[in-house]
N, C-alpha and C positions, 0 to 999 in steps of 0.2 A: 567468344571473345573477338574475333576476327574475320566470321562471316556469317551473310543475311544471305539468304535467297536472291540468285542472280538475279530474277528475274521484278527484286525489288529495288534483286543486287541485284679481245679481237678474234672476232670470225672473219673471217673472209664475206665479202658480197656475194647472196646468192644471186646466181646467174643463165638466163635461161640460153642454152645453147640447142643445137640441131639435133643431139642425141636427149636433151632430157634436161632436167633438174640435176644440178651438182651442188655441191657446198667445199669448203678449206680443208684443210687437211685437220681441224679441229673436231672433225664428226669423229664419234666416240666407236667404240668397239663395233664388228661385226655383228650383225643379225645372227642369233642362234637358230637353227632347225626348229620349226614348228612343233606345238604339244602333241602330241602322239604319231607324230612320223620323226621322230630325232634321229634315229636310223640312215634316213633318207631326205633329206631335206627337198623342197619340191623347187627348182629352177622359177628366180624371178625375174619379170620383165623388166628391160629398163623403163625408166620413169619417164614415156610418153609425152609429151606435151600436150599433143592432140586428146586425150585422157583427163588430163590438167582444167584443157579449159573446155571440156564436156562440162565437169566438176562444176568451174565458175559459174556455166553458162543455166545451166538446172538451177544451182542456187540461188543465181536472182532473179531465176524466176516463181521460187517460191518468195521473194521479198516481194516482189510484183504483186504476186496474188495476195500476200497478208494486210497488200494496202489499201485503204478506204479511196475512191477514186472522187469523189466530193472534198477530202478533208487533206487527204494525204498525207494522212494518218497509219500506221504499221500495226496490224493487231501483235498480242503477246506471242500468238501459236496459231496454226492451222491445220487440218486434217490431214494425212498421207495424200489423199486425192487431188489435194489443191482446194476445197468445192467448200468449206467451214471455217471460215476464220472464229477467233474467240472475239468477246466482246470488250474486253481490256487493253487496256495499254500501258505505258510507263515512258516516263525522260531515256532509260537505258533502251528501249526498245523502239523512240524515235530518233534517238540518236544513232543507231546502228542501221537505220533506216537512211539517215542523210550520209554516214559516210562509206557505206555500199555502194550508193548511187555515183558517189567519187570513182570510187574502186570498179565500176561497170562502164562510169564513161572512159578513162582510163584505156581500159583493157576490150576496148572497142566493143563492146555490147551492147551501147545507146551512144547517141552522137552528142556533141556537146549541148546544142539546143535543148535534147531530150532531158540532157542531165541536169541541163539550170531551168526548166519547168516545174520539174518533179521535186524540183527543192526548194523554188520558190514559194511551191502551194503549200509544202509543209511546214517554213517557216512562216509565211503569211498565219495560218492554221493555228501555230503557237505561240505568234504573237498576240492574240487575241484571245488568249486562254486564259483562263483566271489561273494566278500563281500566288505565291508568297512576293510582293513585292519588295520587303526591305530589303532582302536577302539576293532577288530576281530570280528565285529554286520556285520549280515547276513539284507539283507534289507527284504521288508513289501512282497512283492509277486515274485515267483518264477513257471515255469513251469513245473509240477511233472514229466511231460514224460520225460524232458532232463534236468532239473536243470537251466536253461537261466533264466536270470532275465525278469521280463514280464514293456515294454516299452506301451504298450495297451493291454488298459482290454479286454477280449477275449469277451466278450459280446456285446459292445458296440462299439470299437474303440477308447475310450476317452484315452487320455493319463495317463501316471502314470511316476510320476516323482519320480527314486528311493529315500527311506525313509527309517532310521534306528528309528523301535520305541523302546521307552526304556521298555514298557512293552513287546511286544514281542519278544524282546532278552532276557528277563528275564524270560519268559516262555523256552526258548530253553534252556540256562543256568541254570536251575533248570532238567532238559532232561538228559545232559551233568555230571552235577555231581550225580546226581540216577545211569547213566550209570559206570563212574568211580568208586564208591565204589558199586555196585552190579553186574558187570558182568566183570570175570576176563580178557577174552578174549578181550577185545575189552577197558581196564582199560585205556590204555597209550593213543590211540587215543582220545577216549573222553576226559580225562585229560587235554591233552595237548592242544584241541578248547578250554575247561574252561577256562584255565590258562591264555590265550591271551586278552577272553574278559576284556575288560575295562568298570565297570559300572558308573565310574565317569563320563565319557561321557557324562553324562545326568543330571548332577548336576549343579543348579546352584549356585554357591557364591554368586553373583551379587542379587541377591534377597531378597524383606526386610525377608523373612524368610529360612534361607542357605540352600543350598541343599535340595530345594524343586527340584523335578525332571519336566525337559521338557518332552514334549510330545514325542518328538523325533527331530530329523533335516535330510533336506535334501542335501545332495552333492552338488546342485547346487539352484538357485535361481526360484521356481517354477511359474514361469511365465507362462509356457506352460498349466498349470493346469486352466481347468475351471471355477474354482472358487479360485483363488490361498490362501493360506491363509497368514495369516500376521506372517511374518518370521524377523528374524535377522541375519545378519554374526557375527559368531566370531570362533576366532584359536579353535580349536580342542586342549585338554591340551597335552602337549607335543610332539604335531605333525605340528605345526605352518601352516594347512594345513584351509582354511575357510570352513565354514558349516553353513547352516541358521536351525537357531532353531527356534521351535513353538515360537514367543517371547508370543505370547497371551493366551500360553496354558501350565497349567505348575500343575502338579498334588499334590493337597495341601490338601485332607483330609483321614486320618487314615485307615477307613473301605471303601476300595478301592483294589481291586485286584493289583493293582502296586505298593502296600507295598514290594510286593516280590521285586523289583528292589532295593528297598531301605536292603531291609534283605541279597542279595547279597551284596553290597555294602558294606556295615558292616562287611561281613564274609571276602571279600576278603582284607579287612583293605583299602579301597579305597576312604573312607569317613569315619569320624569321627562318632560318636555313638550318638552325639547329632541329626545328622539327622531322628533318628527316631522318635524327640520331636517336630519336626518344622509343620510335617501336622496338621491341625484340627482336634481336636474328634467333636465337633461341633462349630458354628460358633461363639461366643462371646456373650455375653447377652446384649451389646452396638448394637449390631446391626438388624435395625428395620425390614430388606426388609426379613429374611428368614419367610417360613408360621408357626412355632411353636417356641415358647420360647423355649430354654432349662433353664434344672436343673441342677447346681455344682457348684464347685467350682475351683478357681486357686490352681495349684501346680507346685513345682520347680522340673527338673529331670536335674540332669547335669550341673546346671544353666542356664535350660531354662522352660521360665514360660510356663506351660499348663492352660488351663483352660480345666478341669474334666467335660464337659458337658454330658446330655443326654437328650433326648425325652421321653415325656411319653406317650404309646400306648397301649389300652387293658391292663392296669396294669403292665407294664414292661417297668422301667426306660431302655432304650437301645440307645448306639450308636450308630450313624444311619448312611449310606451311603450318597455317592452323589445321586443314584437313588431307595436305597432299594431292591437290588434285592439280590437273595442268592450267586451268583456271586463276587460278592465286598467282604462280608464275609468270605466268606470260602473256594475259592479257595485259595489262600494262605497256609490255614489249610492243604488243602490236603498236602503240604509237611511238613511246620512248627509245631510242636504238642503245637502251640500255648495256648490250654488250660489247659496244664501241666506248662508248664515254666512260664505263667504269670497268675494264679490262682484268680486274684482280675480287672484281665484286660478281656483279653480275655474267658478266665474260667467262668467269667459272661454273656458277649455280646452274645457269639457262640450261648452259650442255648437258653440265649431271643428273640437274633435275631431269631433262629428257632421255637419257641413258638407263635411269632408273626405274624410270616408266615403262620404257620400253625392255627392259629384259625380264623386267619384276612379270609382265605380258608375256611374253615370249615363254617365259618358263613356266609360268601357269597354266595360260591358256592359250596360247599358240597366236592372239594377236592386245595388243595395247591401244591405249590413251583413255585414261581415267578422269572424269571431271563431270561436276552436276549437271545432271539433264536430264532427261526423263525416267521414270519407272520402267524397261518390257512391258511389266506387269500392269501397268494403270498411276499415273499420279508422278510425281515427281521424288529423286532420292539425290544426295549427294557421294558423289561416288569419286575415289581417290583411292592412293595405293600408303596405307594404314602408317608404313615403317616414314613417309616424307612428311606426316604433320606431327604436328603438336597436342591434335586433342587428342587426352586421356581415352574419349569414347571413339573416335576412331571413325575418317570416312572408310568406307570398306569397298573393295573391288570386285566384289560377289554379292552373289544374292544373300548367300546364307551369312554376310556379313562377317567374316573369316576373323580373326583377331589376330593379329601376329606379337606375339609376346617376346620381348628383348631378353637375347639369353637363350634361349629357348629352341629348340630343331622347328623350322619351317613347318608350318600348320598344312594338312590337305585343303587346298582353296576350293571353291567349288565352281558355281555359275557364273562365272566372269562378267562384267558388263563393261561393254568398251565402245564410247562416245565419240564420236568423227570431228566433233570438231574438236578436241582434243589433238587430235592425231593431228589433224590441219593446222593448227596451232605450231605444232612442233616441227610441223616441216621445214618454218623458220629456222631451223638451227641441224635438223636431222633430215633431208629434203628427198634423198634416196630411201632411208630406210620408213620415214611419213608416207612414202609413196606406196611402196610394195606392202606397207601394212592396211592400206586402204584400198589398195586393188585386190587383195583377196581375202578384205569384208567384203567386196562387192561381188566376187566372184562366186563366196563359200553362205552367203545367206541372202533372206529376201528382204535386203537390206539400201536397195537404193529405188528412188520411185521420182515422179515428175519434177519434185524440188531440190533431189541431188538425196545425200546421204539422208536415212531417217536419222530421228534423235539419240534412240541408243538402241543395242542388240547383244543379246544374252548369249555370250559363246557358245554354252552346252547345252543348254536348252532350242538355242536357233529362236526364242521368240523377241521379236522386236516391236519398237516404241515405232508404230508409223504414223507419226506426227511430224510437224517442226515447229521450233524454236526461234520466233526472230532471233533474239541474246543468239544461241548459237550459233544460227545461220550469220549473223553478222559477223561474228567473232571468223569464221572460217571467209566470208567475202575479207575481209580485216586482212589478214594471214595471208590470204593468196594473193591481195595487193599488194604485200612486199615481195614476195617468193616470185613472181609473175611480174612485179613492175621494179624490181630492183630497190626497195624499200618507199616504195611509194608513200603508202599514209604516213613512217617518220620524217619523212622529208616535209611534206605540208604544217605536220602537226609542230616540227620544233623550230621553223622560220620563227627566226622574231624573239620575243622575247624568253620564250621556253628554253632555247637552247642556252642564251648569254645568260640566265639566271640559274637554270636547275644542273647548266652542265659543270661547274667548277662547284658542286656542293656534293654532287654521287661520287666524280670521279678518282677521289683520295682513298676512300675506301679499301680494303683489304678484307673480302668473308674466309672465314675459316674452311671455306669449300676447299678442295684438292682439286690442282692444277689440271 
């Protein structure tokens, strides 16, 4: 219901002082003793800086290396060594490409010159890419070396029938306007790709809840596809031109990374303000099949009724995902300063949701942060902590895919798998205890190499994904622009019209989260 593969897919100001990383007095509970020394808990360092911006400085440079130096293009992934990039690409993974290079000039990595070269060649690059014009959406996979749209998947031969998705044009679109208001050089080109996109595109009327967004739609009728999925035709709004949309797939709850599409939407006046009421916080208390009750109550925003639900987990009423992972949460965050403008919404969830991560961690397997990334094992898995989403089948936080059943005595979990950029993710809001969770993954396995953190590492096992992930690697360059530059990318991203539009529509709100 509410997620595609990333990879298709009041706090206080954090403040960099002499001693470290701090955060308000809103950081949540203490760190428990690590799993199997609870006894003894092992003395942690404080949170370095020096340490911090090792971190940054490894990271991009595996964005460096994933990029085509002709095209200035970002492959999807590349090899632990640096030495193999992949031969795909995607809108999310040039997008995280242009606003890294933000976040490096910044944080003094490359100098300004550097930083409006390398983004000029990229946008030049995409400008000339064949896209969906009505719409101005870049489709799902592109080939970094020359910008071609990719007709077969380079690994396989299977076909790929082009796809405009509405989350990953809105990861580009967020790219786009970072670029426009933070880099002067290159202001009017970006602007002007912004200004084309159309995120209505992906809205449906038709639906008993309005402008829930589709998954996305393809050009043509994917029949050539494998497994094709269940599509509709309909006119493209004011292009009279057909498209088959996801009809079966249509993203309908709140703490989901494809809020941002809907937060576009709103800024560029494309859709009405009541769309940001129509997702779920959680499912209805009428309805039997989810595995946890929630708690709250109905409220009106707009004239449209919410029901204010929440879950309760380790003592934090929170709103929970489709799959729980830190992904759904708080990428968005990275550009929205979501927990400032809507202080009884967000301003609650962000913390719990990371409070829960990290002790749901801590008491399992001695380190956290849960969210899609790679397999140890080979391939890709989505991985979250079971009790914060919503599906029935469960992202799982172990290998053996543990189920935690509501009601029920805590399951033995097993092979943990805990993904860095997660944890970097959260240091937005938990910035000490992000810290000491990442310095002893890197002390306790063979878990950091030329581009900074690998993509994920199997606590009890010790085997690890030595790869990266643009998507993630961005996501953690993202995170440390705020944490490191005092909210750096929400400052660029909400000048202008994003803030005077989307900020008096979140900030009323009230979630059923606990204070």
């Amino acid at each position: 219901m509410s997620h595609l593969d990333p990879r298709h897919t009041p706090l206080s100001r954090r403040a960099v002082l002499a001693g470290g990383l701090t955060a308000g007095a809103a950081v949540a509970a203490p760190v428990p003793a690590l799993a199997g020394d609870r006894g003894h808990p092992r003395p942690h360092p404080r949170p370095h800086l020096k340490a911090v911006r090792r971190w940054t400085k490894d990271t991009w440079a595996s964005m460096v290396a994933m990029t085509d130096e002709g095209t200035g293009l970002v492959s999807d992934n590349i090899t632990g060594d640096l030495a193999t990039p992949g031969l795909y690409t995607s809108p999310t993974n040039i997008g995280g490409y242009l606003w890294s290079t933000i976040v490096a000039r910044d944080l003094g990595l490359i100098n300004r010159g550097q930083a409006s070269k390398r983004i000029r060649q990229t946008l030049r690059t995409l400008e000339g890419m064949e896209h969906h014009e009505a719409s101005g959406m870049y489709f799902n996979w592109y080939d970094p070396r020359d910008g071609s749209v990719i007709y077969e998947w380079p690994e396989s031969g299977d076909p790929v029938v082009p796809f405009v998705s509405s989350v990953d044009a809105a990861w580009l679109g967020c790219a786009l306007l970072v670029v426009r208001n933070a880099d002067r050089a290159n202001r009017r080109l970006a602007g002007r790709m912004f200004e084309r996109m159309r995120f209505d595109v992906f809205a449906d009327p038709t639906f008993d809840k309005p402008y829930l967004n589709y998954g996305g739609f393809y050009l043509e009728e994917p029949t050539r596809l494998l497994s094709p999925p269940a599509t509709e035709p309909r006119d493209l709004i004011d292009a009279g031109e057909p498209v088959w949309y996801t009809a079966d797939h249509h993203y309908d709850t709140i703490v989901s990374e494809t809020r941002i599409t809907t937060y576009l939407a709103i800024a560029k006046g494309q859709v009405p303000p009541q769309a940001y009421f129509q997702a779920w916080r959680t499912f209805p208390p009428d309805w039997t099949w989810p595995e946890m009750p929630p708690v709250g109550e109905w409220q009106t925003y707009l004239g449209v009724d919410v029901f204010e639900g929440a879950h309760d987990y380790l003592g934090r009423a929170t709103v929970p995902g489709w799959g729980g992972s830190m992904f759904e949460e708080l990428m968005p965050n990275v550009f929205v300063p979501e927990e400032r403008w809507a202080p009884r919404s967000w301003g609650r969830n962000h913390p719990n949701h990371v409070a829960v991560q990290r002790l749901h961690g801590m008491e399992e397997y001695g380190y956290w942060g849960f969210s899609p990334a790679s397999h140890p094992a080979g391939g890709y898995s989505e991985w979250g902590v079971d009790a914060l989403g919503l599906n029935p089948e469960g992202y799982f936080s172990d290998v053996e895919r543990t189920d935690r059943v509501h009601g029920q005595p805590e399951p033995d979990y097993g092979d943990g798998v805990v993904t860095p950029h997660a944890a970097f993710l959260a240091m937005m809001h938990e910035p000490r205890e992000a810290y000491r969770n990442l310095a002893n993954i890197e002390a306790d396995f063979d878990s950091y190499g030329p581009g900074g953190f690998y993509d994920a590492i199997a606590t009890q096992s010790g085997q690890v994904a030595q790869r990266y992930l643009s998507l993630d690697q961005a996501m953690i360059m993202g995170a440390l622009g705020n944490v490191l530059g005092h909210g750096m990318l929400q400052r660029y991203f909400v000048r202008g019209e994003v803030e005077s539009q989307l900020r008096p529509v979140i900030a009323p709100e009230e979630f059923g989260a606990s204070a």
